[in-house]
C-alpha positions in Angstrom: -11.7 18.7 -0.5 -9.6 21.1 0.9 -11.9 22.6 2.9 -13.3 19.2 4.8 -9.6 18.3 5.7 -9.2 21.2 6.9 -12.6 21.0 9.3 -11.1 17.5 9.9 -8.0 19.0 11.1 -9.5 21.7 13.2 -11.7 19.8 15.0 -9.5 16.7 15.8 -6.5 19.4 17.4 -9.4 21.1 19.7 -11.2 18.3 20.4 -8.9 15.7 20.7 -5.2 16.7 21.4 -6.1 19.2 23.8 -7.9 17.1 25.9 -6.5 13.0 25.4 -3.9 12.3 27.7 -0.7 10.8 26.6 -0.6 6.8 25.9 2.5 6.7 28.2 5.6 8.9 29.1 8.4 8.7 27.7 10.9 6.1 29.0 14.3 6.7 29.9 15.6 3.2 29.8 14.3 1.2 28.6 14.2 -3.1 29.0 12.2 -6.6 27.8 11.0 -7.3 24.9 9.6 -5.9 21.9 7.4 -7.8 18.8 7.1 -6.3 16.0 4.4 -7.8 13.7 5.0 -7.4 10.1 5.2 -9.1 6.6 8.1 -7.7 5.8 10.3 -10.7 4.4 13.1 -11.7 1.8 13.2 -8.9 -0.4 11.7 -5.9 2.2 13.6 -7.2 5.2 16.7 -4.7 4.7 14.5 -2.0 5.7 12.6 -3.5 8.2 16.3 -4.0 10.0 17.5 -0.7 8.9 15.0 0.8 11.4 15.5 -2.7 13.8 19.0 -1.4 14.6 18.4 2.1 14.9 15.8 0.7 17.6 18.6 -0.9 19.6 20.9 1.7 18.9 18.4 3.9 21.2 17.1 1.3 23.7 20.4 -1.3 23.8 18.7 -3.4 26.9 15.3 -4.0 24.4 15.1 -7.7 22.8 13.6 -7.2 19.6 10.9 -9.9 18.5 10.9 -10.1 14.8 7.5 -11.7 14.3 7.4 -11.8 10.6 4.3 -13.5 8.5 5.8 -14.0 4.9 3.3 -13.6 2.4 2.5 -10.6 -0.3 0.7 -7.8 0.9 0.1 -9.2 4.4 -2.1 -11.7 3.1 -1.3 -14.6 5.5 0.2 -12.0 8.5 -3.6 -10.7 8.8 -4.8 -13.9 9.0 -2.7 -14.6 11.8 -2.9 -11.3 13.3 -6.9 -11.5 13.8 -6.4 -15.2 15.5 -4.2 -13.2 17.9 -6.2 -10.0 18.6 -9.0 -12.3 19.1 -7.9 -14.6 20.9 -6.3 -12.0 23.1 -2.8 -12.0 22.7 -2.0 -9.2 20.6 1.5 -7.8 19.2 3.0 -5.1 21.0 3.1 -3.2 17.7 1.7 -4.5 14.1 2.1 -3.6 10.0 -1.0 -2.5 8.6 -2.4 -0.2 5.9 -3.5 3.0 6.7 -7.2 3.8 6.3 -9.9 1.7 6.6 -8.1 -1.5 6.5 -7.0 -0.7 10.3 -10.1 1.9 10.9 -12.7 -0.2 9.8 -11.6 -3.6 11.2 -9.6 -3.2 14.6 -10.5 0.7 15.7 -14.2 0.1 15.3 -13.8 -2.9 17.2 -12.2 -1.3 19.6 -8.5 -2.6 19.9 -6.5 0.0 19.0 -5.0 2.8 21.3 -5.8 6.3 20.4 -2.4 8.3 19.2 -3.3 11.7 19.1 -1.5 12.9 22.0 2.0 11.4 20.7 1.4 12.9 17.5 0.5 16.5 19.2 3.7 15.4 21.6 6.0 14.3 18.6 4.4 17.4 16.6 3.3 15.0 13.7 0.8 17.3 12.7 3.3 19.3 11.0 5.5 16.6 9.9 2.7 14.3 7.8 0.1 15.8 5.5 -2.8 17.0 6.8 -4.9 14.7 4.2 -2.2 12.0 5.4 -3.3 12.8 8.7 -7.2 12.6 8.0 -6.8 9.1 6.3 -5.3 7.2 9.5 -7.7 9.4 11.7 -11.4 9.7 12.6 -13.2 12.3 14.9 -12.5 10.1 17.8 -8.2 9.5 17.4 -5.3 8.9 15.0 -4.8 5.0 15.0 -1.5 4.5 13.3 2.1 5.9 12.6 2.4 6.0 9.1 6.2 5.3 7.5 6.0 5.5 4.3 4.0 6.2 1.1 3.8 3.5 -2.0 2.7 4.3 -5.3 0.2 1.3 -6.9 -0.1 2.5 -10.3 3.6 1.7 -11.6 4.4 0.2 -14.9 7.7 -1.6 -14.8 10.3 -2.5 -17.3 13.5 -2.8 -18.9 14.6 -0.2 -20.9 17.2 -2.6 -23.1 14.5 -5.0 -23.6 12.4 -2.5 -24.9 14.9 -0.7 -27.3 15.7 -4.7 -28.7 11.7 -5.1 -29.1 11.0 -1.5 -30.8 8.5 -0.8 -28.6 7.3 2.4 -26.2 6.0 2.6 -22.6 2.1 2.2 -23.3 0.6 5.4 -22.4 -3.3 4.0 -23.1 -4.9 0.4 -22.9 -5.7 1.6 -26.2 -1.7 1.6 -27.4 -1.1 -1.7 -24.9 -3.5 -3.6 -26.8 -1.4 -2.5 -30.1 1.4 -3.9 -29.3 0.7 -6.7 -27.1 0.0 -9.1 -29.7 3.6 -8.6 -31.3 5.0 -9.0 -28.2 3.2 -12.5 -27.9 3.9 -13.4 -31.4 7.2 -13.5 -30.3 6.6 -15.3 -27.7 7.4 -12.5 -24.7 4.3 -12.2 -21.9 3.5 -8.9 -22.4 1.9 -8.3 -18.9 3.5 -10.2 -15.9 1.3 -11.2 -13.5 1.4 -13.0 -10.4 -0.9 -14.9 -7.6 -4.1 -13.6 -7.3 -3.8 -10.6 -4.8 -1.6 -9.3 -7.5 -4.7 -9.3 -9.7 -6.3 -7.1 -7.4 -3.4 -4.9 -7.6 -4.0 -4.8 -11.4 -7.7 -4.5 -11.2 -7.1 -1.0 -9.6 -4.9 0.3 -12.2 -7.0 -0.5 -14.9 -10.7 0.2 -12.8 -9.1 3.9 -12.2 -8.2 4.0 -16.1 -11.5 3.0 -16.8 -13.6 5.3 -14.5 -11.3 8.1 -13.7 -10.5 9.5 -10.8 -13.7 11.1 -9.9 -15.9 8.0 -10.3 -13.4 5.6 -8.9 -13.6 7.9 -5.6 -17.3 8.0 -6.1 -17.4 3.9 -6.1 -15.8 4.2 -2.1 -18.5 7.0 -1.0 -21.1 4.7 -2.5 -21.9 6.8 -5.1 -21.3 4.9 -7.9 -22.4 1.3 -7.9 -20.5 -1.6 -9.0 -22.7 -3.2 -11.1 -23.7 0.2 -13.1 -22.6 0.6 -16.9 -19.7 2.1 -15.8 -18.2 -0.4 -13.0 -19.2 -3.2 -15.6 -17.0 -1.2 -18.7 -14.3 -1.5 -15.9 -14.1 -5.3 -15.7 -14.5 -5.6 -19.2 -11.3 -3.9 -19.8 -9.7 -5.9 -17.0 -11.1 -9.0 -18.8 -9.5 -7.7 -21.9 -5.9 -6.9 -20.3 -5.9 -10.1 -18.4 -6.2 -12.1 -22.4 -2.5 -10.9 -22.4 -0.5 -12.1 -19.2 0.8 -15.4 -17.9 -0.6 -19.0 -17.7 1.0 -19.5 -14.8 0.4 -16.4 -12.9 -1.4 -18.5 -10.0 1.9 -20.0 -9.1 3.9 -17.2 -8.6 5.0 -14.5 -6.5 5.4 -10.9 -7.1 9.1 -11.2 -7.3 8.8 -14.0 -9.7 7.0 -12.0 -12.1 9.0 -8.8 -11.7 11.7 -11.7 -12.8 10.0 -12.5 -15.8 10.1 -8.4 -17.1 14.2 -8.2 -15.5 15.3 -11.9 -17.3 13.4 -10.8 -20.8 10.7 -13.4 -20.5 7.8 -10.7 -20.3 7.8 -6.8 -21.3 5.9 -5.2 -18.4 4.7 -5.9 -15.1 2.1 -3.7 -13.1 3.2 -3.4 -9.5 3.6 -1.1 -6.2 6.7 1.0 -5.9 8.0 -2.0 -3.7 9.1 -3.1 -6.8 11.9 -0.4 -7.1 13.0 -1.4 -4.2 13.5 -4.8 -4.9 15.1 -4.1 -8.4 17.5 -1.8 -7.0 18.8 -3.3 -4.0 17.6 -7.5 -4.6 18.4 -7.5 -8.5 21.2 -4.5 -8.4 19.7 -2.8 -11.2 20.1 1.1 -11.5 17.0 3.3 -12.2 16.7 4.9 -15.6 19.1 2.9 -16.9 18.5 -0.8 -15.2 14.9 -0.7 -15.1 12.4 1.7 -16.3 9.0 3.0 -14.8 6.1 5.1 -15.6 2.2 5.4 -14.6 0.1 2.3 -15.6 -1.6 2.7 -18.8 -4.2 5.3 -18.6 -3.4 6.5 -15.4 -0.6 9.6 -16.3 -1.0 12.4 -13.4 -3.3 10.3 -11.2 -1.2 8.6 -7.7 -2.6 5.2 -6.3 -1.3 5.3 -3.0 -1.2 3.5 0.2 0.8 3.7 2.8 2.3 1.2 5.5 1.8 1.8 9.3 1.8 0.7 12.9 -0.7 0.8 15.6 -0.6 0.1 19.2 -3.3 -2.8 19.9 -4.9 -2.5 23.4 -3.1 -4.6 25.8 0.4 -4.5 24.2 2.4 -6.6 26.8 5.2 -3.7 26.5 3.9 -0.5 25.7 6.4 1.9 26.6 8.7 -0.2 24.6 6.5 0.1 21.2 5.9 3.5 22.0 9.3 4.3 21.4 9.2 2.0 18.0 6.3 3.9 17.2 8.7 7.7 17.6 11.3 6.2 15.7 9.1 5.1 12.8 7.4 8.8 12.7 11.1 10.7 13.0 12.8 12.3 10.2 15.9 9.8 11.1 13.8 6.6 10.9 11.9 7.2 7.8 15.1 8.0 5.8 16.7 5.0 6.9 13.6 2.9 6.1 12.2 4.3 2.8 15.2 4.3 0.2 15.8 0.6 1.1 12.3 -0.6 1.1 11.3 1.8 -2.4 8.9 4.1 -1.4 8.9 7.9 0.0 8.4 9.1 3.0 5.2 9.9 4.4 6.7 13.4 6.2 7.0 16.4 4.5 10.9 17.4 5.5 12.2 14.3 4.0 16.0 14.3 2.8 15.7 13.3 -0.8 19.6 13.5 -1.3 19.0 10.3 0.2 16.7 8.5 -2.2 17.2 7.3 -5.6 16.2 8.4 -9.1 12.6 6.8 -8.6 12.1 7.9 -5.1 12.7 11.6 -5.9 10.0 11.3 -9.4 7.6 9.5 -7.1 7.8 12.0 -4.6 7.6 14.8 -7.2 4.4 13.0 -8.7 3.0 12.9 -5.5 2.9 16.7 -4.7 1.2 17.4 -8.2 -0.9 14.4 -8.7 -4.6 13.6 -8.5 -4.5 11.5 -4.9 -6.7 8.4 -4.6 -6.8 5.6 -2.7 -6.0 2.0 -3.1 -8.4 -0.5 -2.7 -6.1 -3.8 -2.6 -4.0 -2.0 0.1 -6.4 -1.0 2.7 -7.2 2.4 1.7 -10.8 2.6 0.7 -12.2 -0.3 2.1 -12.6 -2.6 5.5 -11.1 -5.9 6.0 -14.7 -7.8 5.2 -14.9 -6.1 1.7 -11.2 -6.9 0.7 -11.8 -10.6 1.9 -14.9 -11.0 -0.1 -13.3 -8.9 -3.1 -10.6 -11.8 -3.3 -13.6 -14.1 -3.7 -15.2 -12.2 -6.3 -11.8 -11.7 -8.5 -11.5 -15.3 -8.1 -14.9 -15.9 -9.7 -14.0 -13.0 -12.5 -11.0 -14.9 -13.3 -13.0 -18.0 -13.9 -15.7 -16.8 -15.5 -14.6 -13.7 -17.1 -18.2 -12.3 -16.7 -17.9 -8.7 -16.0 -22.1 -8.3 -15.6 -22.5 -10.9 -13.2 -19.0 -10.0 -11.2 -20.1 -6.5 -11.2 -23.2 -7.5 -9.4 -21.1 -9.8 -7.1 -19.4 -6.6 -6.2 -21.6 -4.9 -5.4 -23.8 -7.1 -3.3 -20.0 -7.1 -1.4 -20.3 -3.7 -1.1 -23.3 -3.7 0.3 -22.8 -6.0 2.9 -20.0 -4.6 4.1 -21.3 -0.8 3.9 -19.2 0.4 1.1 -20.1 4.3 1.6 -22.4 3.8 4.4 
């Protein structure tokens, strides 16, 4: 693995920063406007402005447009995003996931600007991970500005609540399933669960506890089919956790069941490192002691990540003014500011971690010694297409409960949208 990021690396400083010119100069004063296209809302809106005024700070005579698209993991902002890029009228700078979410959708369509030369300018190549660097890149550009790095495969809870029950962290499905049914005996939820992209998010804890790391990567090269014995053991064991979570779950958001753990109504919820932020600086709950974390069941010293980023569409109305966003969001200053409020780490490798909470500085520890993969219900492993009709084929599985015939569902997805290919 080593070795091919390291070919990656190579090739795309000779071939590509060497040679690309730059996107645009840099702008010594700067005016208009600038649109920022997120879903950062509610809960994740303190770091959004965090960075927001260290942007007018720098460019006082720039009118910041705060185009945000409520909605969990950008589900409703991409919807409106691809009416806009379409319909030609794009943001001057948008939230996406890095990886194929971005690569496989807008860069192979060709609607994104080609960043290599402000990360060569920037020097960004030493700042982010070279795997970091590989994921948001092809052999033809870098596409985004990463700003932070998330952590899927979080179990949260209270400690308090806990001690009360006289129960442990599950470590396995295996000791989950002992004690869920005396947690519901007593009438606690003992996995909180949400609206259905929050499913997803579940599905790729418990897939990777299923498979392992090795197979679950082997499932995004196209390796490993869906609908073998394998991918089908996978939703079985989803089918099985989902027998102890909320009615309800349909109707809520991912705050509301991260509620349900914090007011005692349900013992764990399964849920990015987002979370931390919003128990920390939402429900003003300390780490360790206000609210507890550790890997999903099954998933000790593997790291779900993702990470959030921004591109620069083609025909930005006011590029020079989101190139400068785009320099803030990759500095040392702006990712410090932004990550500690929004719960993640940063994505640079010189980040201040006197800065950053209890969870921050484990999460960033994990992540230096963890097995890496990607996530699947935050962009990582797969394009746009397969994550729309993945949403389809969870909503069948929920229904149906039929791991055989939702494996095959899968895969036909996967398929279809060349999963591996």
């Amino acid at each position: 693995m080593k070795n091919i990021v390291g070919k990656f690396f190579f090739v795309l400083c000779m071939a590509l920063l060497l040679s690309c010119p730059a996107p645009s100069a840099y702008a010594k004063d700067l005016s208009g406007d600038l649109e920022i296209f997120s879903w950062w809302a509610g809960d994740e809106g303190p770091a959004l402005n965090a960075l927001i005024e260290l942007y007018e700070k720098q460019n006082p005579k720039v009118k910041i447009i705060n185009a945000t698209v409520t909605g969990g993991s950008g589900v409703n902002a991409k919807a409106v995003l691809k009416t806009r890029m379409l319909g030609g009228e794009p943001p001057d700078s948008f939230q996406v996931h890095a990886g194929q979410e971005l690569i496989g959708t807008w860069v192979e369509a060709e609607r994104m600007e080609n960043l290599a030369s402000l990360f060569k300018d920037e020097g960004w190549l030493d700042a982010f991970p070279k795997g970091l660097v590989k994921l948001i890149g092809t052999d033809k550009g870098i596409w985004s500005v990463p700003v932070n790095i998330h952590r899927s495969n979080v179990c949260w809870y209270i400690p308090a609540n806990l001690k009360k029950w006289g129960i442990e962290v599950p470590k396995t499905w295996d000791d989950f399933f002992a004690v869920a049914p005396k947690l519901k005996a007593k009438g606690i939820v003992p996995l909180a669960l949400a609206q259905n992209w929050t499913a997803n998010h579940l599905w790729e804890s418990v897939a990777l506890a299923s498979l392992g790391p090795d197979k679950w990567d082997a499932l995004w090269s196209g390796k490993l089919a869906f609908d073998s014995p394998e991918g089908i053991r996978a939703w079985e064991l989803f089918g099985k956790v989902l027998e102890y979570t909320n009615d309800d779950a349909s109707s809520l958001s991912w705050q509301q069941a991260t509620d349900m753990v914090v007011d005692g109504k349900a013992a764990f919820n399964i849920m990015g490192d987002w979370a931390a932020g919003y128990l920390n600086t939402t429900k003003k709950l300390a780490p360790v002691t206000g609210f507890g974390w550790a890997p999903s069941p099954g998933t000790g010293g593997e790291f779900i990540f993702l990470a959030d980023s921004f591109g620069l569409p083609k025909g930005s109305p006011h590029k020079d003014n989101a190139l400068a966003w785009l320099r803030l969001l990759g500095s040392k200053e702006g990712s410090d500011a932004f990550n500690p409020l929004k719960g993640s780490i940063s994505a640079r490798v010189d980040s201040d971690l006197s800065k950053y909470n209890d969870y921050a500085k484990s999460a960033a520890k994990d992540f230096g010694k963890d097995r890496i993969v990607g996530s699947l219900a935050h962009g990582v492993t797969a394009n746009e297409g397969f994550m729309n009709d993945f949403a389809s084929v969870m909503e069948m599985f929920l229904k149906s409960k039929n791991a055989a015939v939702t494996g095959k569902a899968a895969q036909q997805v996967a398929t279809k949208n060349k999963i591996g290919r």
